[in-house]
C-alpha positions in Angstrom: 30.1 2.7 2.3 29.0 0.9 -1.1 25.7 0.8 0.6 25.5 4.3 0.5 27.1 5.3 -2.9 24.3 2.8 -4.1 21.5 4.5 -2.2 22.6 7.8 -3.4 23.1 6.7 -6.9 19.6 5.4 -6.9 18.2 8.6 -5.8 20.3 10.8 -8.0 19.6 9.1 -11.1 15.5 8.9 -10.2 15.8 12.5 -9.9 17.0 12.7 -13.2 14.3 10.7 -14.7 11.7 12.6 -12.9 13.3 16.1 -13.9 13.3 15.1 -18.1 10.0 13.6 -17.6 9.1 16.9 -16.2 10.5 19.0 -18.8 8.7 16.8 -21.5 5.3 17.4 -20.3 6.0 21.0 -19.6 7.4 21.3 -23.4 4.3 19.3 -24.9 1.2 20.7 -22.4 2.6 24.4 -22.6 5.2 24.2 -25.0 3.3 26.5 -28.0 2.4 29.4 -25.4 5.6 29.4 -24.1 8.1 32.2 -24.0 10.0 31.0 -26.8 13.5 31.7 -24.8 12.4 29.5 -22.1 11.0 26.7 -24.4 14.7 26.5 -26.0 16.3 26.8 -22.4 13.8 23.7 -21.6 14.9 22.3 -24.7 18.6 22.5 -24.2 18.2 21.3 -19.9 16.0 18.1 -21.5 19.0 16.9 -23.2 21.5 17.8 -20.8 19.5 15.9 -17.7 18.6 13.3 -20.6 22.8 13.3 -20.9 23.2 13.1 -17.5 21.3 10.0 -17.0 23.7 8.3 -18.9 26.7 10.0 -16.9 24.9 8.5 -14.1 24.4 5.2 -15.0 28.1 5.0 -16.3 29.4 6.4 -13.2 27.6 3.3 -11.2 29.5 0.9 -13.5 32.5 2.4 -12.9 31.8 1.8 -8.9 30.2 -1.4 -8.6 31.9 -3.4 -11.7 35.3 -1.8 -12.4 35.9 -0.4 -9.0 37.1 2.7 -10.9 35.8 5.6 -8.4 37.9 8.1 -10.2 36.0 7.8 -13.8 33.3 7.5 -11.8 33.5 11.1 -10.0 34.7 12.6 -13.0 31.4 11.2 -14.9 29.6 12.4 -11.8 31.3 15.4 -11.8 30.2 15.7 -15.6 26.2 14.9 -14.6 26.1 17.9 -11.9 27.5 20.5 -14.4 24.0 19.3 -15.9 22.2 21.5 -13.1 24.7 24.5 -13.6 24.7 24.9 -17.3 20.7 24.4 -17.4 20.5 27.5 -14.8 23.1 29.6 -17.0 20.5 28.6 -19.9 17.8 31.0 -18.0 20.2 33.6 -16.4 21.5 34.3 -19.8 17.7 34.8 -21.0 17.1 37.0 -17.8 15.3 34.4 -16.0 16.8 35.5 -12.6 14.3 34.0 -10.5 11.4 31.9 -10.8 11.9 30.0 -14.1 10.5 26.6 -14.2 13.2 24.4 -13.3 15.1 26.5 -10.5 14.0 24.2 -7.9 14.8 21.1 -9.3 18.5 22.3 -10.7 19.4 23.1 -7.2 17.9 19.7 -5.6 19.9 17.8 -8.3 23.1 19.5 -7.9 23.3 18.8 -4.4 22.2 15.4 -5.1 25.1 15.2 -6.9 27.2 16.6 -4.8 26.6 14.3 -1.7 27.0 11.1 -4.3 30.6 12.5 -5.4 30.6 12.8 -1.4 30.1 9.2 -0.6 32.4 8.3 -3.9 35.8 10.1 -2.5 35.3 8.5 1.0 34.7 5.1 -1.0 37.9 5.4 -2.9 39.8 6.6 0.5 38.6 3.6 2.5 
């Protein structure tokens, strides 16, 4: 079961990297003929998947060197509000469909929601 929680932790956190990495270009390629509502909702989802990262990499800690899997699904828990919050960023700016980071919020939250998967079933075991 470790082995999975690592795989999974690996993948989530990669996915993070790659989605602030994405937002970055997108804000310096595009950034000054951008809606200016979407560049701020890009601004605020590049710190909160910036934030999440560290979440992330806490939360793998926790597991492998503390054994704490319940600060570890809580800081989990805490990286996949990342995906919500940057998708209530766009729906409150009437981006209902087809902003640029729709895709990728709901990849990462379900990333995150199969690693808090493999966490509960490590703590139960």
């Amino acid at each position: 079961m470790e082995d999975l929680v690592g795989v999974s932790m690996k993948l989530t956190a990669r996915n993070a990297t790659r989605i602030v990495k994405r937002i970055s270009r997108m804000l310096i390629t595009r950034g000054a003929a951008m809606d200016p509502y979407c560049r701020h909702a890009l601004g605020d989802c590049l710190e909160l998947y910036a934030d999440a990262k560290g979440e992330l990499n806490d939360a793998a800690k926790d597991v492998f060197e503390y054994r704490d899997c319940f600060k570890a699904n809580v800081e989990v828990s805490a990286a996949m509000d990342s995906a919500s919050t940057c998708e209530d960023g766009f729906r409150e700016r009437r981006y209902r469909s087809g902003h640029p980071l729709a895709v990728e919020n709901e990849v990462f939250f379900r990333l995150t929601a199969v690693l808090l998967s493999f966490i509960n079933m490590l703590h139960y075991n």
